[in-house]
MIVORO-159506 format. One line per 5 residues: number of its first residue (from 1); for each residue x, y, z of C-alpha. Coordinates in Angstrom, 2 decimals, m for minus. Layout:
// MIVORO-159506
NUM	X,Y,Z  ...
This chain:
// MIVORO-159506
1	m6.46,28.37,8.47  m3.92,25.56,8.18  m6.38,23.14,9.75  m8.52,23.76,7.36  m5.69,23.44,4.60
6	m4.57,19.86,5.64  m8.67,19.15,5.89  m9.45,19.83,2.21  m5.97,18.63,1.02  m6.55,15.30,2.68
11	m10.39,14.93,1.48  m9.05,15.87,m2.08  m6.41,12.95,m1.19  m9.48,10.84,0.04  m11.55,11.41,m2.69
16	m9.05,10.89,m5.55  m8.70,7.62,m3.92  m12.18,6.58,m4.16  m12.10,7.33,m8.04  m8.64,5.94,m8.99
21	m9.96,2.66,m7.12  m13.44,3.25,m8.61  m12.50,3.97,m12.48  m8.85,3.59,m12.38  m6.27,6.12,m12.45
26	m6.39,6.98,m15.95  m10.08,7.42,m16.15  m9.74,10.02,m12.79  m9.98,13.63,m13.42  m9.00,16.39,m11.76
31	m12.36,17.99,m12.44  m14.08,14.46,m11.34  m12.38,14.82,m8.36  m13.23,18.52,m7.59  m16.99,17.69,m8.06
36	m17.42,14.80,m5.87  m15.68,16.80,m3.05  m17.93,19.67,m3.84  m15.66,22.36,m4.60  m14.11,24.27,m7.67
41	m11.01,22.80,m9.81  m9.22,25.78,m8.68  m9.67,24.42,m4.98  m8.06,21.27,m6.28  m5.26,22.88,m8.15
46	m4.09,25.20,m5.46  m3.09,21.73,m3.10  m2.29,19.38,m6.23  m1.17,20.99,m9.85  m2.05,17.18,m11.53
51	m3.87,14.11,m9.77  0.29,12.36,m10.56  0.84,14.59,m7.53  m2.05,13.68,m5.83  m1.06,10.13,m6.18
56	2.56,10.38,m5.96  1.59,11.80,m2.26  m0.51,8.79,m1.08  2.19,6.38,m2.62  4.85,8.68,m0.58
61	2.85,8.14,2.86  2.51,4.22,2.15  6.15,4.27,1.37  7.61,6.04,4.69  4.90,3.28,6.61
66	6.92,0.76,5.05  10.39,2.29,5.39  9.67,2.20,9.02  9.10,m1.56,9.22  12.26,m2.11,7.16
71	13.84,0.09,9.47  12.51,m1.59,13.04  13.56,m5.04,11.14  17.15,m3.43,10.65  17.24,m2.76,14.51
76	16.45,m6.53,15.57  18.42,m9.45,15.19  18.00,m11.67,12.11  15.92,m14.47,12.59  12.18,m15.99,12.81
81	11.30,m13.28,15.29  11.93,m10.77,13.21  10.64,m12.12,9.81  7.68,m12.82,11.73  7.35,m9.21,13.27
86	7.54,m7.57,9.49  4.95,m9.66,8.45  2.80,m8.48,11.54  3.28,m5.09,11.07  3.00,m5.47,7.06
91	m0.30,m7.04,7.64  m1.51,m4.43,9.91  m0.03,m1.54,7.20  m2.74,m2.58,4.53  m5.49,m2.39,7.11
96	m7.94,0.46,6.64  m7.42,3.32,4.23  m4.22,1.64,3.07  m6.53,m1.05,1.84  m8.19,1.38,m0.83
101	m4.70,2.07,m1.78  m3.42,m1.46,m2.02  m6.46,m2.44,m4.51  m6.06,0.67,m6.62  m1.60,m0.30,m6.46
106	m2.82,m4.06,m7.57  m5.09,m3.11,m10.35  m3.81,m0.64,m11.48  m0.17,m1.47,m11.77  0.30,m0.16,m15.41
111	m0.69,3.49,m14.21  1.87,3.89,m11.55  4.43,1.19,m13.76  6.38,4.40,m14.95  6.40,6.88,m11.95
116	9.28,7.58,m9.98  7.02,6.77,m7.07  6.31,2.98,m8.84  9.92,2.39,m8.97  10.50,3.81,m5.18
121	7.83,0.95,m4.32  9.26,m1.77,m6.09  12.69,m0.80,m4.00  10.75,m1.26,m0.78  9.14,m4.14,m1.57
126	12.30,m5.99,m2.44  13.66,m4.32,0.74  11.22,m6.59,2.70  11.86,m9.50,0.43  15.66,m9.08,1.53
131	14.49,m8.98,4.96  11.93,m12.18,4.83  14.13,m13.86,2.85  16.55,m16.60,4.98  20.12,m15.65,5.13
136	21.37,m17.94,2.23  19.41,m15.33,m0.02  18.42,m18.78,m2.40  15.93,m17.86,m4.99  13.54,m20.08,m3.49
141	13.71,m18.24,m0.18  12.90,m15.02,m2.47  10.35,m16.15,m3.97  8.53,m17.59,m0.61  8.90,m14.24,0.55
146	7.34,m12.26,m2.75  4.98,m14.54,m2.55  4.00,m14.11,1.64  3.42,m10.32,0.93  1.39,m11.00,m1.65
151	m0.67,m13.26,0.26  m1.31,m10.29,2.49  m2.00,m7.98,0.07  m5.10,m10.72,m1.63  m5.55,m11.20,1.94
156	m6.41,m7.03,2.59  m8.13,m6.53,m1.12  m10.40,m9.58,m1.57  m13.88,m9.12,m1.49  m16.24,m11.01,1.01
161	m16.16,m14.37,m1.60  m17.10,m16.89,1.44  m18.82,m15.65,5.23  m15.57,m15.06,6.41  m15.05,m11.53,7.96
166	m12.58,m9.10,6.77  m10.32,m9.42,10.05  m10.58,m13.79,9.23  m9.09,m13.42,5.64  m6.50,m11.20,7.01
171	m5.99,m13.12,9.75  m5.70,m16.33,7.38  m3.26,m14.51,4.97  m0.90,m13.67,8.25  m1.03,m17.33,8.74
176	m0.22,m18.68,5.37  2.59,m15.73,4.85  4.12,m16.85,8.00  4.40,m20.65,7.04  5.69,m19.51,3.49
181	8.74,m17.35,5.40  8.94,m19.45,8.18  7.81,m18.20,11.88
């Protein structure tokens, strides 16, 4: 019976996903979501009272994923290595269902602007700035870092614009966030 809890809880998760990133987040309702996943809005209400919940919790996930880079970058010594090893593992972070995330995050910016959860991933983002960042902390050195993660994030989220593969743009987006942080 739990199983099949965390199944229909994560397929509502999956689902509202799919329509935030498909009509945006304030266009998504409950009762949208309910339908696509074939099942009442009662279904959807007993695992998420409002699709803010349903969001806050894939924003949540995303967050601890990135909590844990900051904290393996904590555990190793400042330096190139390091800087270079939080970009890896960045880059490998928006791969897959985190993509579909990342795209709805970038386009839809003004929907999560206000939540608690917006401001919790603003924090962690300027956590990894602090950590890409060279030890002088100069503004420049800031900005080259903003700058590298959001290289990887056009480099997750664009769409095939050239016969590159998915895996070449990311690839390509490693590379030029690397140069901008320095390897």
């Amino acid at each position: 019976m739990d199983e099949r809890r965390t199944d229909t809880r994560e397929q509502i998760r999956t689902i509202a996903l799919e329509l935030f990133a498909e009509h945006g987040y304030d266009k998504t309702s409950l009762r949208e979501i309910a339908e696509r996943l074939g099942v009442t809005k009662a279904a959807v209400y007993y695992h998420f009272r409002t699709k803010e919940e349903i969001l806050v919790s894939l924003i949540e996930d995303f967050l601890r994923e990135v909590d844990d880079i900051v904290g393996w970058a904590a555990s190793q010594p400042a330096g190139p290595a390091t800087r270079n090893g939080v970009l890896l593992r960045y880059s490998d972070l928006l791969e897959g269902r985190t993509t579909q995330l990342t795209r709805f995050l970038q386009e839809g910016q003004a929907s999560i602007r206000d939540l608690a959860a917006g401001a919790e991933m603003r924090k962690r983002i300027e956590s990894l700035v602090g950590i890409l960042s060279v030890a002088d902390g100069a503004e420049e050195a800031r900005l080259r870092a903003r700058v590298a993660l959001i290289t990887l994030h056009i480099g997750s989220i664009a769409g095939p614009d050239s016969e590159a593969t998915d895996r070449q743009r990311r690839d390509a987006a490693l590379r030029i966030a690397q140069e901008l942080v320095g390897r």
